[in-house]
C-alpha positions as CSV (number, residue, x, y, z in Angstrom):
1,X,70.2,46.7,-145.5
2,X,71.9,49.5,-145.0
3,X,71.1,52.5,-148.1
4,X,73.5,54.9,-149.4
5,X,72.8,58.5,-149.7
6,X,72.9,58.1,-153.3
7,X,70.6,55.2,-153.1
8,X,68.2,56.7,-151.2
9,X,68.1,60.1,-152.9
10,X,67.5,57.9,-156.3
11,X,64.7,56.0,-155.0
12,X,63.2,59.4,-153.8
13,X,63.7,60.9,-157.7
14,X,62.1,57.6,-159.3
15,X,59.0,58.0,-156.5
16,X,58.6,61.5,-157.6
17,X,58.4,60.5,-161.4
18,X,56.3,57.8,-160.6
19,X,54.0,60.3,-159.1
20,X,53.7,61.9,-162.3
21,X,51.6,59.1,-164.1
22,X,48.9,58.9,-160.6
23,X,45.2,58.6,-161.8
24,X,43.4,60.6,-158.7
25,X,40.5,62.5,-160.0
26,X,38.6,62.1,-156.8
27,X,41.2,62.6,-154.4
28,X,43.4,64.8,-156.3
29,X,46.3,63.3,-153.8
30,X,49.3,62.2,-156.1
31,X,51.7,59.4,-154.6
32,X,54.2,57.4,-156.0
33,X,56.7,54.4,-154.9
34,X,59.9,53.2,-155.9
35,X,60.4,50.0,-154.7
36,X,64.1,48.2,-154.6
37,X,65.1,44.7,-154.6
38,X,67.7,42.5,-153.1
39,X,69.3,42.8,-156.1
40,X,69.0,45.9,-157.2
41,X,66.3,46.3,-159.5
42,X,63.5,49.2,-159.2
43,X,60.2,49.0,-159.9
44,X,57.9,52.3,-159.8
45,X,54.4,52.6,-159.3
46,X,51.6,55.6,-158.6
47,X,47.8,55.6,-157.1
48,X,45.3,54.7,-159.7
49,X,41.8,56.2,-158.2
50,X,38.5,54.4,-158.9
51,X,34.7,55.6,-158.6
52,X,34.0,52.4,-157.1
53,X,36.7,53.3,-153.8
54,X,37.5,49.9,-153.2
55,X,38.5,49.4,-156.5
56,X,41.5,52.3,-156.3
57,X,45.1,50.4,-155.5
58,X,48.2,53.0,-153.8
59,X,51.4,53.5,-155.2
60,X,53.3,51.1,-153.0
61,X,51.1,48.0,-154.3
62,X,51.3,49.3,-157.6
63,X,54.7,49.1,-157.7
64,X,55.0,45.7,-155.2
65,X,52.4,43.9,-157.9
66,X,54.2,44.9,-161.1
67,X,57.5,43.1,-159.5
68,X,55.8,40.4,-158.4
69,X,54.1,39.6,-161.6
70,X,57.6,40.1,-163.2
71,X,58.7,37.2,-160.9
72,X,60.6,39.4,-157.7
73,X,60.3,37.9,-154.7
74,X,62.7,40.0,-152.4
75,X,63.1,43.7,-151.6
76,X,65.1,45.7,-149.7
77,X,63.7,49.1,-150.1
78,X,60.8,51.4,-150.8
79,X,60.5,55.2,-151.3
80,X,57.3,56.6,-151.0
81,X,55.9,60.6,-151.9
82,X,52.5,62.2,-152.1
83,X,51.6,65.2,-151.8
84,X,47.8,67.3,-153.3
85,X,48.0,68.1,-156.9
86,X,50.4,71.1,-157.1
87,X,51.5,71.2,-153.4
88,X,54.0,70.0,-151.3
89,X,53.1,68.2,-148.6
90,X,53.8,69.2,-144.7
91,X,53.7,66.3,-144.0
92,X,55.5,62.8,-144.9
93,X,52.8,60.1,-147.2
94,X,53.5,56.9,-145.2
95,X,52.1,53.1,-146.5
96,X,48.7,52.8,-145.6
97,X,47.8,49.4,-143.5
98,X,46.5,47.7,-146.4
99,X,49.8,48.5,-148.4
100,X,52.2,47.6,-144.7
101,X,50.7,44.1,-144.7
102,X,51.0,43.7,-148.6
103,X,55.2,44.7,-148.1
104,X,55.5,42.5,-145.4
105,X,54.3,39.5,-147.3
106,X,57.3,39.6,-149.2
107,X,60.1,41.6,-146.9
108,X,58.9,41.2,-143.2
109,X,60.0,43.5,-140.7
110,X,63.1,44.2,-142.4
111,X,62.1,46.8,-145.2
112,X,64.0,50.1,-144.9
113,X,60.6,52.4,-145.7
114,X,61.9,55.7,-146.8
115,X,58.7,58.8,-146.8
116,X,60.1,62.2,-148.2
117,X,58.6,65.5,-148.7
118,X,61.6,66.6,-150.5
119,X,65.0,64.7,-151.8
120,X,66.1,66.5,-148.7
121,X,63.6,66.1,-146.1
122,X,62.8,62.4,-145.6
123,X,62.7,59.6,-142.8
124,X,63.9,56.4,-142.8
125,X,62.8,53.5,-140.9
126,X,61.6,50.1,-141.0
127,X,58.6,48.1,-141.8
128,X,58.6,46.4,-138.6
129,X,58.3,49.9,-136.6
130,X,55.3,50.7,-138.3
131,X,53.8,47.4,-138.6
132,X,55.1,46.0,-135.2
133,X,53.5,42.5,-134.7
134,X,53.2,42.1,-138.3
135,X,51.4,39.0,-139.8
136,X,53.1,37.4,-142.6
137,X,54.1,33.9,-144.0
138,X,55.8,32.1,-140.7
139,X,52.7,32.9,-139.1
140,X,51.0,30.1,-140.9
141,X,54.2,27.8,-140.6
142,X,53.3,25.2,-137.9
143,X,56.2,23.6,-136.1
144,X,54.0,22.4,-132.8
145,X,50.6,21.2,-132.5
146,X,48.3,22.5,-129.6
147,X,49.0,19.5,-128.3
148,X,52.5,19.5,-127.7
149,X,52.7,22.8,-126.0
C-alpha cells in the first residue's frame, strides 16, 4: 500500500503521543507505535517495562495486541519512535525481532514499516526487507507431502 504524506506524517504524530504513556523505569528508552489497518483504523501503543525483563512487551506488540483483541486482522502500516527520556534520538527505533515476526503474523512481507526521528526525518520500507525469509502462516500450510516431491 502505497502512504500519503499526510498519512504517514499522522501515523508519526499518533507514535509520538503514544510514546507519552511508555512505562520504562529501567531503561528509560520511550517508544511508541501507531499501527494502521486495511481499513483505516489506528491503534497506538508504547513500551511497558517490567523488573522481571521478559515480562516487558514494545510498543509495536502493544499496539498489534490491542487490535487484535479488538478483532483486526489486517494492517497496512506501522509508525514507530523511540528515543531516551528527554532526547532525540540519532538514530531511527526500528521493530525488534521478536516484534518483526509478531507483524508478520498478521501482514507478511508487505507492511510499509515507517521509523522516524522526527515528523521530518523518517524511512520507509517494508517488513519483508527487514525480516527477509520471514516465517509466518503459509509456512505451516502443507500442499505436498515429502513424499510427493
Amino acid at each position: 500500500m502505497k502512504l500519503e504524506q499526510t498519512q504517514i506524517r499522522d501515523l508519526i504524530r499518533r507514535a509520538f503521543a503514544a510514546r507519552k504513556f511508555a512505562y520504562t523505569p529501567y531503561s528509560h528508552f520511550n517508544v511508541g507505535a501507531a499501527l494502521l489497518t486495511r481499513n483505516g483504523k489506528v491503534y497506538t501503543g508504547c513500551n511497558i517495562e517490567n523488573a522481571g525483563y521478559t515480562a516487558t512487551n514494545c510498543a509495536e506488540r502493544t499496539a498489534l495486541f490491542k487490535a487484535v483483541s479488538e478483532g483486526e486482522r489486517q494492517f497496512s502500516a506501522i509508525a514507530i519512535v523511540g528515543s531516551k527520556e528527554g532526547t532525540v534520538n540519532e538514530l531511527v527505533t526500528g521493530p525488534c525481532g521478536v516484534c518483526r515476526q509478531a507483524l508478520y503474523e498478521f501482514s507478511g512481507p508487505d507492511l510499509t514499516v515507517i521509523m522516524a526521528r522526527t515528523e521530518e526525518d523518517y524511512i520507509v520500507t517494508t517488513l519483508g526487507q527487514l525480516l527477509p525469509y520471514g516465517f509466518g502462516p503459509a509456512n505451516l500450510e502443507t500442499e505436498k507431502t515429502e513424499s510427493q516431491m
